[in-house]
N, C-alpha and C positions, 0 to 999 in steps of 0.2 A: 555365462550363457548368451547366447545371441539370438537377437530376435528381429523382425524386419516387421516397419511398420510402410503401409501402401495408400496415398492418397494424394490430395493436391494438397503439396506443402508450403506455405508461403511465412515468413520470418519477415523482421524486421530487423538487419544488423546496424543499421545506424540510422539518427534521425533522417527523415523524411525518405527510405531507402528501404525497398521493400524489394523482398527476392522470393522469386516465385519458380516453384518448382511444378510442373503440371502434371499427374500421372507419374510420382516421386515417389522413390524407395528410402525410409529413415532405417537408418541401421545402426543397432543397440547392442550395447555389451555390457551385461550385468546393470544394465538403464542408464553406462552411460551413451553421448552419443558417438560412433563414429565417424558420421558422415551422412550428405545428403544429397542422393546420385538421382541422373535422372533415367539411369538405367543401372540393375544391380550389376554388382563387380559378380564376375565366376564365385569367388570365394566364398560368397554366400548363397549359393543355387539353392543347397539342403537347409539354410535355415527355416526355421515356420517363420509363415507371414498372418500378419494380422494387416485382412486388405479392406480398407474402408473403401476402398470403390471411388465413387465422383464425391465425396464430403472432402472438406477443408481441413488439414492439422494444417493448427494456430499454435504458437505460444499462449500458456498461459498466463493470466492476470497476476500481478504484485501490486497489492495495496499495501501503504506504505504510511498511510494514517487512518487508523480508525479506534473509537473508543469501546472496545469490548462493555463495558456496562452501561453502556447507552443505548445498545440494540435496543432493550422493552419499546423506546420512549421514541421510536421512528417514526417520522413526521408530525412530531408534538411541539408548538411554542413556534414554530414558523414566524410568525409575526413579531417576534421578540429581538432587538438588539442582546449583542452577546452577554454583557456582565449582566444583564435580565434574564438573560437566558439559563442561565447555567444558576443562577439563584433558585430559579423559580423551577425546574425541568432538571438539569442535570444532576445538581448535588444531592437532592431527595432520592433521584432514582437510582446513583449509584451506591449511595446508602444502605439500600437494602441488599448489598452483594456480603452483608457481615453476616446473611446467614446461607453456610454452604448449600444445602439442597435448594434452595430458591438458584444461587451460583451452577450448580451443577447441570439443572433444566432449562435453564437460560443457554447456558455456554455449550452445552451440546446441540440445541438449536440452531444458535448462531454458526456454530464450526460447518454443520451441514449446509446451511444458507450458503456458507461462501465455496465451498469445497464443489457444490451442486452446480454455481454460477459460473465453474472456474476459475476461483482464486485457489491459488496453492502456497502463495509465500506472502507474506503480512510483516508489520511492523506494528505494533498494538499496544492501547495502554489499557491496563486491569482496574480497577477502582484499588487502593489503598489497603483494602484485605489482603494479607499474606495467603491463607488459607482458599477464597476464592480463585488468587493470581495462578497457585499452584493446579487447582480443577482446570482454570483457562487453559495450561499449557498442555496439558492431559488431554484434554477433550479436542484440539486445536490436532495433535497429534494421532488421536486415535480416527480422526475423520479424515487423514492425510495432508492437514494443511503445514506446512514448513515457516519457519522465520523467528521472528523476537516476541516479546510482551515484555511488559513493564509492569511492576507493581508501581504506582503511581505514589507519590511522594509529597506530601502537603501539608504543613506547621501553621499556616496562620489562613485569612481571608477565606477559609472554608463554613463550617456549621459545626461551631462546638459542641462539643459533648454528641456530633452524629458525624459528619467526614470531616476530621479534622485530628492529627497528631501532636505532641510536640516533636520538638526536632531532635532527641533522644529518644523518643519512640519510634519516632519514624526509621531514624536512620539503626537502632536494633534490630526493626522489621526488615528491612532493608537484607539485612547480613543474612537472617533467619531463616531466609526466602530464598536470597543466593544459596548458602548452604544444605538447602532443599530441591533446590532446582535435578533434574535426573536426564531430561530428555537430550538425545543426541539431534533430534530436528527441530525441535523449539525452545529456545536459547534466551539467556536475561540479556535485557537491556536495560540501563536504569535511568528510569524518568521521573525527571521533577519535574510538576505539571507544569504551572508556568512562571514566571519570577515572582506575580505577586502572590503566587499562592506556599513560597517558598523564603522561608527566611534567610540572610548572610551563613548564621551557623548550620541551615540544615543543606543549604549550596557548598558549601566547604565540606563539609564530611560525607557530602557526594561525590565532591571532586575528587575528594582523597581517593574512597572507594572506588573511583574508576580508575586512577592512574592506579592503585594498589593492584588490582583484577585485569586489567587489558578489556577494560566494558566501554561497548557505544554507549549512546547516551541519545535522546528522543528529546524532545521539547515542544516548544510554540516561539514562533516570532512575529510581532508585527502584521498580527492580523487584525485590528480596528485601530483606527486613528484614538480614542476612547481609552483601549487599554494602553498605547503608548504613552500617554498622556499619563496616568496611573503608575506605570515602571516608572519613567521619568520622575515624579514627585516622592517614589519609594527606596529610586537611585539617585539621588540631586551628584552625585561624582561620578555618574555614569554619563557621558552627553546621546549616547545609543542603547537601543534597548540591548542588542548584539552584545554590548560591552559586561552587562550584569551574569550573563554565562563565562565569558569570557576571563574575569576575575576570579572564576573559581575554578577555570581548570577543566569547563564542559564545554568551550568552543573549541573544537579539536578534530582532525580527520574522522572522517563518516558522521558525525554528527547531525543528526535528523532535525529539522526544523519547521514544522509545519506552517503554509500560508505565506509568509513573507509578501504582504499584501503591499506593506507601506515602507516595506527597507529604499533605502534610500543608496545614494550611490556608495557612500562609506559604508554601508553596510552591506551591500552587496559584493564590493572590491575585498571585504571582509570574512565573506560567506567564500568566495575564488580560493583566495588565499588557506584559507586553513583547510579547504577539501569538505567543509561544511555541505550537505544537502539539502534543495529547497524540496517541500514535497506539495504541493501545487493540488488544495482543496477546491474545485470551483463550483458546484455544487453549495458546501458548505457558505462560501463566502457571499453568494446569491444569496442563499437562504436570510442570513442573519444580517444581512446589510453590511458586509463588515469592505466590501471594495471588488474591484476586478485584477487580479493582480495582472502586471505587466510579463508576461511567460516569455513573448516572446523575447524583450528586453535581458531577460534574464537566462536563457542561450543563449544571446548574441555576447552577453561576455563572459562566457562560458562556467557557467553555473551548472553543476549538475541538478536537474530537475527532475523530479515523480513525481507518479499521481496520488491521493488517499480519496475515500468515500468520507470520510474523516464525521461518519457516521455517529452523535444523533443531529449532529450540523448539518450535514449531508442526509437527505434522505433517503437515499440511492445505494444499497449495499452490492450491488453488481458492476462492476467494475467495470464492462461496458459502456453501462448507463454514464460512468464515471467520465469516461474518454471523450462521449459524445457531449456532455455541459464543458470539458474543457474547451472544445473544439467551439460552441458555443460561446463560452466565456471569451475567447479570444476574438470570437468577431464583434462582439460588444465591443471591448479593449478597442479594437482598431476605428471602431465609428467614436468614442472618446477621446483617442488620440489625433482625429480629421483624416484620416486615412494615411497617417503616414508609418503605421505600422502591422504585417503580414497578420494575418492570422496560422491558424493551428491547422494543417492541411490532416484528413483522416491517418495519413501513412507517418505523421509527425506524433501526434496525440496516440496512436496503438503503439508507438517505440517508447513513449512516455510511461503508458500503462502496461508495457510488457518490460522487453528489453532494460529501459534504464533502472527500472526497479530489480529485476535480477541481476542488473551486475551488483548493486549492495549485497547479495551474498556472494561474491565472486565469481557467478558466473560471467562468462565468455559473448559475444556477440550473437545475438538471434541463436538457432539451433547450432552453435559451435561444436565442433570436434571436442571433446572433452567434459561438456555440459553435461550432468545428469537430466536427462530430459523431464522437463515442467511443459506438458503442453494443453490443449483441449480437440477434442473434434469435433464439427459441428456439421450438421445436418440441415442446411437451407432448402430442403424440398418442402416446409409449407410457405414459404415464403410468397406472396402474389405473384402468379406468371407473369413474367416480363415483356418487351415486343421484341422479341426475336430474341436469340442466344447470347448471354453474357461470356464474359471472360471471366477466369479463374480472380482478373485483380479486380473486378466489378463484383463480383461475388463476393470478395474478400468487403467490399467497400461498403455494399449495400452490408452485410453482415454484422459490422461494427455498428449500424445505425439498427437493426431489426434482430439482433440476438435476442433472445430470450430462454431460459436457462432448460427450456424442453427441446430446444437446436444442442443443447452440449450434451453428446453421445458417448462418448468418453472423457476422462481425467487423467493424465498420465503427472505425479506428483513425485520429487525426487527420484525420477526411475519407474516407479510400481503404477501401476494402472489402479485408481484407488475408485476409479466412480466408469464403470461399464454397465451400460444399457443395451437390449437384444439388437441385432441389427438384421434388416431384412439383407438378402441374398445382394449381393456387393454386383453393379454394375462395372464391367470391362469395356 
């Protein structure tokens, strides 16, 4: 079926490179896309148009790290360094995900949260429950949100006898889960939380399990000087944190790695090489004190980089919100470095939090010919009258700083238009 959608279209197909279509025709076939003219071809005269008028389709947001049983606990323990943090605040609260209906009212909550804000594609870890992880994927799906979860994977430094496995239970659960899994939109990824919360034997029978299956794999790198310190004395023959993945078989293409606050340059030449991805918390890393990471140092030797909320670190579940503390986070960076390094311009940070997070599911360049369209439309008419007329890319720019999730008028997710609100009568 074909469908034509009508508005100002503006993408981001490569960093810092924003294209902008004014008064643009998207033209869809069975959701995916064809093309984006700025005037329709003949061949589509008779299709129906859905005509947004003077609002903006964006791409939508890919967060790319977030802890699904952290939601409750957003904006809790702020003041707390990480290994305080998650003692005190996170392990407790994802504790309680061992009982399904508590799981089940959380995580349909949380799916609408992000589904509402325009998130449609995620990369997620579940707490350690099998049972939970499976509601996650369910509910994630039924809301229209696309991408991975992770049943989270953790043998030692947890809370015995409340989150906390051996490493033959875990890696059982593991299989139980895979062998459970059903969705075609929301798909396993298997993540062991972070090295020290994972033993050698239960890092090994993960690795197997991903080379056996063809599975990504999620993690944490080098997010506080503190826990590297910690890897370090739990790997004495590892000289990088990088390296204790890497011996088992989970530093490998697409391999997700949250934060890389403190990778160094061996480790980053590291991250290049194996097609590893950094996924660039800044919000979180504020939060907990844990550093500013160098971003832009980390495109410049060509790292692929995303964004996560990496939510209850982050207290920011809007991916917007997301974009703007990187952008943020970066001009910090540059007054620590003495200015000898760019910051994160708006059109750089929205390719981070759009664009390079869809291509980890294969998709194409901004609204590519081929892309099943992920997008949002958004509605800036309460925005503060300006002085005099903006441009469609001031629009765009003021928008990334002033969204708020009652601007996002529709959701177009894998194709299907999953979140549509009334629209008054469409300006020509």
């Amino acid at each position: 079926m074909i469908r034509v959608l009508r508005g100002h279209i503006v993408d981001a197909p490569r960093l810092g490179e924003l294209q902008v279509t004014e008064c643009g025709w998207l033209v869809l076939e069975d959701g995916v896309i064809r093309g984006v003219f700025d005037r329709l071809p003949a061949a589509y005269d008779n299709a129906p148009v859905t005509d947004y008028g003077d609002r903006l389709i964006l791409p939508s947001f890919a967060d790319m790290h977030l802890h699904a049983p952290q939601y409750p606990m957003l904006g809790m323990g702020m003041d707390l360094p990480l290994l305080d943090w998650l003692g005190t605040y996170a392990f407790p609260t994802e504790a309680r995900f061992g009982d399904p209906d508590y799981a089940r009212r959380t995580y349909r909550r949380l799916a609408s949260d992000l589904i509402t804000n325009g998130t449609t594609r995620v990369c997620m870890f579940s707490s350690l429950h099998t049972e939970a992880t499976w509601i996650l994927m369910e509910e994630l799906e039924r809301a229209g949100v696309t991408g991975y979860v992770g049943k989270v994977n953790m043998d030692r430094n947890g809370v015995p006898g409340l989150l906390q496995e051996t490493a033959e239970q875990s890696a059982a659960e593991t299989l139980r889960w895979l062998e459970g899994c059903r969705s075609d939109r929301v798909k396993p990824i298997l993540t062991p939380r972070f090295t020290p919360s994972c033993s050698d034997e239960l890092m090994a029978r993960l690795g197997a399990i991903a080379a056996e299956r063809g599975l990504y794999v999620q993690s944490h790198l080098s997010e506080s000087l503190q826990e590297i310190e910690w890897v370090r004395n739990l790997h004495p023959d590892c000289e990088r944190y990088w390296e204790t993945y890497a011996k088992f078989g989970l530093w490998k293409d697409h391999t997700l790695m949250a934060h890389c606050v403190w990778s160094d340059t061996n480790e980053r030449a590291a991250m290049r090489a194996a097609g590893v991805v950094a996924v660039h918390c800044a919000d979180s890393n504020v939060n907990i004190c844990s550093g500013v990471c160098p971003v832009r140092r980390l495109l410049d030797e060509g790292i692929w980089v995303t964004l996560g909320s990496d939510i209850a670190g982050g207290a920011q579940l809007p991916m917007y919100k997301v974009i703007t503390a990187a952008i943020r986070a970066s001009k910090i960076r540059r007054v620590i470095d003495d200015w000898t390094t760019d910051f994160l311009t708006v059109e750089e940070a929205f390719y981070l939090g759009t664009t390079a997070g869809h291509r980890y599911f294969g998709a194409g360049e901004g609204f590519a010919p081929g892309n099943r369209l992920h997008a949002i439309v958004v509605d800036d008419g309460d925005f503060p009258e300006a002085v005099g007329p903006l441009t469609v890319r001031e629009r765009f720019q003021r928008a990334v700083y002033m969204l708020h999730r009652r601007n996002i008028v529709a959701v177009w997710s894998d194709g299907r238009c999953v979140v549509e609100k009334p629209l008054v009568p469409a300006e020509n």
